[in-house]
N, C-alpha and C positions, 0 to 999 in steps of 0.2 A: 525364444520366440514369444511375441506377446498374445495374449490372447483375447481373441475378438469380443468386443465388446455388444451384451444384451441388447443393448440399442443405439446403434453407431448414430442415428440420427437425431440422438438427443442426449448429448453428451452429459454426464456429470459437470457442475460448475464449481467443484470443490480442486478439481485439477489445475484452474487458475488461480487460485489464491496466492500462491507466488508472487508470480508479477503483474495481476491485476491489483494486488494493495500498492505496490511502488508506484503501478499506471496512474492509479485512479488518485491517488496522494502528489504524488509531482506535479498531475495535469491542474489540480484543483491549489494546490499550494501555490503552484504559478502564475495563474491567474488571479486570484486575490492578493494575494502578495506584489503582486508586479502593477496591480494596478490600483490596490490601495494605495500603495509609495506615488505611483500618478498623481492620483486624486490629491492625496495630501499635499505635492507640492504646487499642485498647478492649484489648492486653494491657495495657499500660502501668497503666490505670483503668478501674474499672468502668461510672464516669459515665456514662451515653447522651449526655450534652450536649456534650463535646468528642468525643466518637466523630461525633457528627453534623453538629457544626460541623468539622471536619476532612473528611468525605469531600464538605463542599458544597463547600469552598474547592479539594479537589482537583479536583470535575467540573468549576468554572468556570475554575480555573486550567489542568486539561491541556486542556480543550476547547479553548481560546483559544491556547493552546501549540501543543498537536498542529495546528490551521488554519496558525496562522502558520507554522510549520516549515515543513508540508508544501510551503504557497506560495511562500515565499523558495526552498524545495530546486530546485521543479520550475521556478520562473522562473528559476534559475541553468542549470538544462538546456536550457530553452527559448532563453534566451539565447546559450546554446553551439550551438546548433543553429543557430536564425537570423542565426550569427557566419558556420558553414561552409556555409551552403546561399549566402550572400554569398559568400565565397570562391569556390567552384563559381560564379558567376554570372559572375563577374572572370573567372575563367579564361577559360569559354566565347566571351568577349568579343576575350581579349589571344590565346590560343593554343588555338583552335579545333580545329585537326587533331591535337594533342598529345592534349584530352583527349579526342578521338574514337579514336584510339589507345589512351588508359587505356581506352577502357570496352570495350574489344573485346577489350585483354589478361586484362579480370575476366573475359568470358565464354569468354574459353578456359583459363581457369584453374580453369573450370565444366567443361572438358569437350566445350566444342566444337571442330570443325576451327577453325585459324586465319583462312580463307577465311569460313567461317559465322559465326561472332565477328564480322568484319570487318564481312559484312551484317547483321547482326543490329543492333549498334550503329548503323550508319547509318542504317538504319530506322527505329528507335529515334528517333535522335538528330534526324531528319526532322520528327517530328512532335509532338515535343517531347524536347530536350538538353537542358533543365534537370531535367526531372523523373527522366529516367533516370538523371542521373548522382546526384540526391538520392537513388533509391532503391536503385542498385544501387552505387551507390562508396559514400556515407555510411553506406547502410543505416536509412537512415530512410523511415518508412510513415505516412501521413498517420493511420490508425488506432491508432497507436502515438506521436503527436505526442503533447509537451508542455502539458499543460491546467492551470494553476498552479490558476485558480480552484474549477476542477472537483474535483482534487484535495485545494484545503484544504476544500470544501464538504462532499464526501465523509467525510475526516477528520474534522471537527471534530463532523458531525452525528452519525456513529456514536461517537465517545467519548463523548458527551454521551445516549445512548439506552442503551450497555449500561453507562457508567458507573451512571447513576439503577438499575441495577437490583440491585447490593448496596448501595447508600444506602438505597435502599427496603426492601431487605431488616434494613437495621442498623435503619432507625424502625421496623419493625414487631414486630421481635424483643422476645422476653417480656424482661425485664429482669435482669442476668447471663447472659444465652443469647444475646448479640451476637458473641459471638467463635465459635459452633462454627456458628449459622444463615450468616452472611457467609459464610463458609468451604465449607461444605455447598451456596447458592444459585453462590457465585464457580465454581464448579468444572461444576456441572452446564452454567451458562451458559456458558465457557468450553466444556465437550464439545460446545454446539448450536452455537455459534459456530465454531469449529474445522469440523465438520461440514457447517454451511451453503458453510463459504468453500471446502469440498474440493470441493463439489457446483458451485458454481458457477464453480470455476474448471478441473474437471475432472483432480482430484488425489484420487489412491487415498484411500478416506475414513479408512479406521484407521489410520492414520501421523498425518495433516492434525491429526485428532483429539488423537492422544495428543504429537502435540510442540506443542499450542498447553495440551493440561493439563497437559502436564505442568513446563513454564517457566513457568506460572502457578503451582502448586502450590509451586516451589522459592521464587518470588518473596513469596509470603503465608508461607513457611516461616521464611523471612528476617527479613522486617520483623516478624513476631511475635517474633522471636526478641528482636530490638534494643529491641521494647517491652519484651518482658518482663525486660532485662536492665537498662534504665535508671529502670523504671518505679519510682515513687514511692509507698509506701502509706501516708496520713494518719491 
């Protein structure tokens, strides 16, 4: 049974870091990604047809990208994880007293008497040694475990929600006016995005804000630049 939390009304935000890095990375990848490839083509030409066929091929390409990445990364973690919490298990097995010893030296390396270390660990280690020494020697938190799935789900859905929203914006756009509306919608999204992820992950808002606009801003600066440098007029 879990136990109620000091102040139910003001959650820890260390509990998200899971899938608010996937969220806040896919939704943000998305959007600059999706609509710097815009910008760069529709400097390149004026056409709407290859400006629209380019930002579909990017949301289904990074979407697909961004999941897969994410999951291959965090099953590489998950793996590294479930390598040493193995390890620790070995140990407790072959050399018990040893690492009842490490964990009494971490708690006085905390600050406690050497004597209180001693009991603490024991205690500890009574009622379950393996978890203590996952959480206090590895530093792993079961709230803070490895979620491959969770991860690429998170990812892939949000690149695929605020990518659609300068693709949207490039179909809707009057026709020659695709390059300044992208540009003008990427940025403002980009500000609520930035925004939302500072709120929810309890990071001062006008920083969060202006370093998620402003690496987008640089990045649509770019790729218009290489359009407009290579681009081709018939």
């Amino acid at each position: 049974m879990p136990r109620p939390s000091a102040h139910p009304d003001d959650p820890h935000y260390v509990h998200r870091t899971g899938w608010l890095r996937a969220a806040v990375l896919g939704a943000n990848d998305g959007v600059v990604s999706v609509s710097s490839l815009i910008i760069g083509v529709a400097a390149a030409t004026p056409e709407a047809g290859p400006v629209l066929v380019a930002g579909v091929a990017g949301l289904v390409a990074g979407a697909m990208s961004m999941a897969a990445g994410e999951f291959i990364s965090v099953s590489s973690q998950a793996d590294s994880e479930a390598a040493d919490i193995r390890r620790e298990q070995q140990a407790l097995v072959d050399m018990p007293e040893h690492e009842l010893q490490e964990l009494a030296a971490i708690y006085e390396g905390r600050g406690l008497t050497p004597q209180t270390a001693l009991t603490v660990a024991r205690e500890l280690s009574a009622k379950d040694p393996l978890g203590a020494h996952v959480r206090d020697e590895l530093g792993l938190a079961e709230h803070l475990a490895a979620r491959p799935l969770q991860a690429a789900m998170a990812s892939g859905a949000t690149f695929s929600a605020a990518a659609a929203i300068p693709l949207v914006a490039a179909w809707l756009a009057p026709a020659g006016a695709i390059l300044p509306v992208v540009v003008a919608v990427s940025i403002i999204t980009l500000a609520v995005l930035g925004a939302l992820g500072a709120k929810a992950g309890g990071a001062p808002l006008l920083r969060a804000t202006l370093r998620v606009v402003g690496w987008g801003i640089f990045a649509m600066a770019v790729t218009a630049a290489i359009g407009s440098l290579f681009g081709v007029s018939v």
